[in-house]
C-alpha positions as CSV (number, residue, x, y, z in Angstrom):
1,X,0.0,0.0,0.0
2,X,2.6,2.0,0.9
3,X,4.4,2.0,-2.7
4,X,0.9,2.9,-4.3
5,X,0.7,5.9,-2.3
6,X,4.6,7.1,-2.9
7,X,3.8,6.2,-6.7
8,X,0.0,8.5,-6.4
9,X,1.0,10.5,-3.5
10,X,-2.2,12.8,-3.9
11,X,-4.6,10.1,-5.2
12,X,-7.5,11.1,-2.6
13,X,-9.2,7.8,-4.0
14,X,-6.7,5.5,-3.4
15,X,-5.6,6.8,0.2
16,X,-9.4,6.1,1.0
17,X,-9.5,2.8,0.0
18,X,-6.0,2.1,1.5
19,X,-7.2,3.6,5.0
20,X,-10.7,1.6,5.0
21,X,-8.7,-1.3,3.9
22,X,-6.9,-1.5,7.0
23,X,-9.7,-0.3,9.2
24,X,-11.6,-3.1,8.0
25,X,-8.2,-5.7,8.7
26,X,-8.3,-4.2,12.3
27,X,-5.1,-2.1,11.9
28,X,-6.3,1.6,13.1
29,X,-2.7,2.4,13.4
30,X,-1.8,2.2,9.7
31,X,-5.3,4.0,8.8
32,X,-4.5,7.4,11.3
33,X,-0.8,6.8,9.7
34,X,-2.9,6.6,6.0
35,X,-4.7,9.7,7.1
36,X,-1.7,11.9,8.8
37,X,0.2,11.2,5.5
38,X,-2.8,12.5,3.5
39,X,-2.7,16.0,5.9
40,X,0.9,16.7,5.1
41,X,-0.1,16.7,1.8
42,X,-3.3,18.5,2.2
43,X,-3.7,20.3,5.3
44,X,-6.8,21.7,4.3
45,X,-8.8,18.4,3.5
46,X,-11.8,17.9,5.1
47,X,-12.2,14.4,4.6
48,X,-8.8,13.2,5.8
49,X,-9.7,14.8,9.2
50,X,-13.3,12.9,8.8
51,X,-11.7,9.7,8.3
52,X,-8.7,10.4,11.0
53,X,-11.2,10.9,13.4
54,X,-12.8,7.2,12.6
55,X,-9.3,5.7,13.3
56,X,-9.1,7.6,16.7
57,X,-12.6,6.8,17.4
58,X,-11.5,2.7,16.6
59,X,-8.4,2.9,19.0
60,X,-10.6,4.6,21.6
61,X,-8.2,8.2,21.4
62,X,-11.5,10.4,21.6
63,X,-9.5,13.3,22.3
64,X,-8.0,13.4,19.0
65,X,-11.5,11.9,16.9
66,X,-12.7,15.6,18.8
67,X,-9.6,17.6,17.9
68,X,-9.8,16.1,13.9
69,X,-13.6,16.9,13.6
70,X,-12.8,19.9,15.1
71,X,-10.4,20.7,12.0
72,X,-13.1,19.3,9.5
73,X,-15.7,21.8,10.9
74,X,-13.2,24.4,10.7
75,X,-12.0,23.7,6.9
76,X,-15.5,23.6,5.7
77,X,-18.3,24.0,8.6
78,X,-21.4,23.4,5.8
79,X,-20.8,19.9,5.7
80,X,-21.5,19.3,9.3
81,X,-24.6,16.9,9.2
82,X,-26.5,15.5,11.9
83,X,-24.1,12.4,11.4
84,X,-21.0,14.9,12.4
85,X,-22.6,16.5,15.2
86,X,-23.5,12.9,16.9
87,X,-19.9,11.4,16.0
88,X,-18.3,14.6,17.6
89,X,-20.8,14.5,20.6
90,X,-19.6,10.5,21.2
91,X,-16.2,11.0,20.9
92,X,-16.3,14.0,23.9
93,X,-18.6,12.4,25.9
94,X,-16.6,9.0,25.8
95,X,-13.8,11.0,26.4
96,X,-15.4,12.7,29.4
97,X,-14.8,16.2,28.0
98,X,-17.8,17.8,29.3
99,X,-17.0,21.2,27.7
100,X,-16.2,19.5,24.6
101,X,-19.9,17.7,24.5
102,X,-21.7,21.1,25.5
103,X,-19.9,23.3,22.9
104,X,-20.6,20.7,20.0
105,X,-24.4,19.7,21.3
106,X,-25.0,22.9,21.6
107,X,-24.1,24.0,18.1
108,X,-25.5,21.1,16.6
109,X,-28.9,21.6,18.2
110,X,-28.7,25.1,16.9
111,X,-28.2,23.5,13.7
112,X,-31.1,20.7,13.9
113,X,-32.8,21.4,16.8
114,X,-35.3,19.0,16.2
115,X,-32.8,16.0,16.4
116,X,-33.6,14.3,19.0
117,X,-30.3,12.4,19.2
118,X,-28.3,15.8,19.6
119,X,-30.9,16.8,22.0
120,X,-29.8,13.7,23.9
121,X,-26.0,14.7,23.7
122,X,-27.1,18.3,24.9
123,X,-28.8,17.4,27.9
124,X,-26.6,14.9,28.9
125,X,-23.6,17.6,28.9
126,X,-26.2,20.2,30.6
127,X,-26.9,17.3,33.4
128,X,-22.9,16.5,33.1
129,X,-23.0,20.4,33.9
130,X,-25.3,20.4,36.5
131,X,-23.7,18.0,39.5
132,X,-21.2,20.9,39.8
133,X,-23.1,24.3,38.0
134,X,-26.7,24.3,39.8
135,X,-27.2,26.6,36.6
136,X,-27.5,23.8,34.5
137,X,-30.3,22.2,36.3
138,X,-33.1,23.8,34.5
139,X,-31.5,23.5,31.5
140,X,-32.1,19.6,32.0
141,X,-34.9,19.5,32.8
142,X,-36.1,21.8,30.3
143,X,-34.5,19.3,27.6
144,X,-35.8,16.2,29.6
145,X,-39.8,17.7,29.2
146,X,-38.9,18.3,25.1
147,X,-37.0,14.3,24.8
148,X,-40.2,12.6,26.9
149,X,-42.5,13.8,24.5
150,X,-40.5,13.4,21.5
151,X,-39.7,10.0,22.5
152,X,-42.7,8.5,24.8
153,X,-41.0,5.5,24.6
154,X,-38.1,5.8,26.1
155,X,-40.3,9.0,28.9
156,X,-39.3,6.5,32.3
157,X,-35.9,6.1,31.7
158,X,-35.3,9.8,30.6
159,X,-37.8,10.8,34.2
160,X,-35.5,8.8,35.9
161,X,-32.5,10.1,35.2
162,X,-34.1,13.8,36.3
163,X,-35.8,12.7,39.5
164,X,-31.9,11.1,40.1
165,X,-30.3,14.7,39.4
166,X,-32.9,16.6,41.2
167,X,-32.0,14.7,43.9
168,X,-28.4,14.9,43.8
169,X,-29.5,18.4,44.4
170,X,-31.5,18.4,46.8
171,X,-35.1,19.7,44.5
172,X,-37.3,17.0,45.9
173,X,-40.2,18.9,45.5
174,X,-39.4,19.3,42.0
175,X,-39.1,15.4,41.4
176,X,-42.8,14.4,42.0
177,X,-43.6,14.8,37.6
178,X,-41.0,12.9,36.7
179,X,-41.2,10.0,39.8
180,X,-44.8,9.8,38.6
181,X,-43.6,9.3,34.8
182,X,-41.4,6.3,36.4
183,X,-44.0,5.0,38.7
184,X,-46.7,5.1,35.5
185,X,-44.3,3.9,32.7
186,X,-40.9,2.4,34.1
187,X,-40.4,-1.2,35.0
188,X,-40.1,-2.8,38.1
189,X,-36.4,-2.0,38.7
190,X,-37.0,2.0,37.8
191,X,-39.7,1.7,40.3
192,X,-37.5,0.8,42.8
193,X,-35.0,3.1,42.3
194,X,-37.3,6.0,42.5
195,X,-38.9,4.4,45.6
196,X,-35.2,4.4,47.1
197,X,-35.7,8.7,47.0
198,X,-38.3,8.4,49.7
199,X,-36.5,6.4,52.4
């Protein structure tokens, strides 16, 4: 592979195919190598980043899939789909960097606000946000309301998960909606989480 690319250093085709190729064989080392190649070349393509940030994402290195989509959205910021926005939401959240998840849920729910996906990567950097910013708290719950009716089916475990923040912060009297979502719609082990709040 290596020859083909000295022989077609600038073949974006090729160094595609050659970086998928060894995604697919399970070596993510040679495809970020594929890519990083690519970018001394072409600093300025979009795609390379793209497709250096599926290598990092494959070796678990979320901090650099963040940092290349970071330099996709900066060479060409149109081309940030919904599919960019959730693949740069995964990466920071896997990561843990909560800043990185709120700036990039935040821009993609700009974007496509009525994603529910990126709403999801939103409010779970808001309630990331909120054990330590009591700001953030309404935020969450705000977000919580818009995903239980967007998504009805998944209302008891997204009530949970706001009764258990409202409770790390001490809004009981703000939990009684969402423990009556759970107690209407959860199963038996969300029922006995949210019983837990009263003993």
């Amino acid at each position: 592979y290596g020859q083909l690319l000295r022989v077609a250093p600038t073949n974006q085709r090729l160094r595609e195919e050659i970086f998928r190729s060894f995604l697919s064989y399970g070596k993510p080392d040679a495809a970020r190598s594929i890519a990083d190649e690519g970018l001394a070349i072409d600093p300025f393509n979009r795609d390379l980043y793209d497709l250096k940030s599926n290598a990092c994402l494959f070796q678990s290195d979320f901090k650099c899939a963040v940092s290349s989509l970071e330099q996709a959205y900066a060479i060409d910021s149109t081309a940030a789909d919904t599919l960019f926005f959730a693949k740069i939401s995964v990466a920071a959240q896997q990561g843990e960097d909560t800043e990185a998840l709120l700036k990039w849920a935040r821009i993609g729910n700009k974007r496509y606000p009525d994603n529910t996906t990126i709403v999801e990567y939103l409010q779970s950097a808001y309630a990331m946000k909120a054990t330590t910013e009591p700001a953030y708290v309404d935020s969450t719950v705000n977000l919580s309301r818009r995903l239980m009716e967007a998504q009805p089916e998944n209302a008891a475990a997204i009530a949970l998960k706001t009764a258990q923040l409202l409770a790390s912060v001490k809004r009981f009297s703000e939990m009684e909606p969402f423990v009556a979502v759970v107690e209407a719609k959860g199963d038996a082990a969300a029922k006995e989480q949210v019983a837990a709040f009263y003993y």
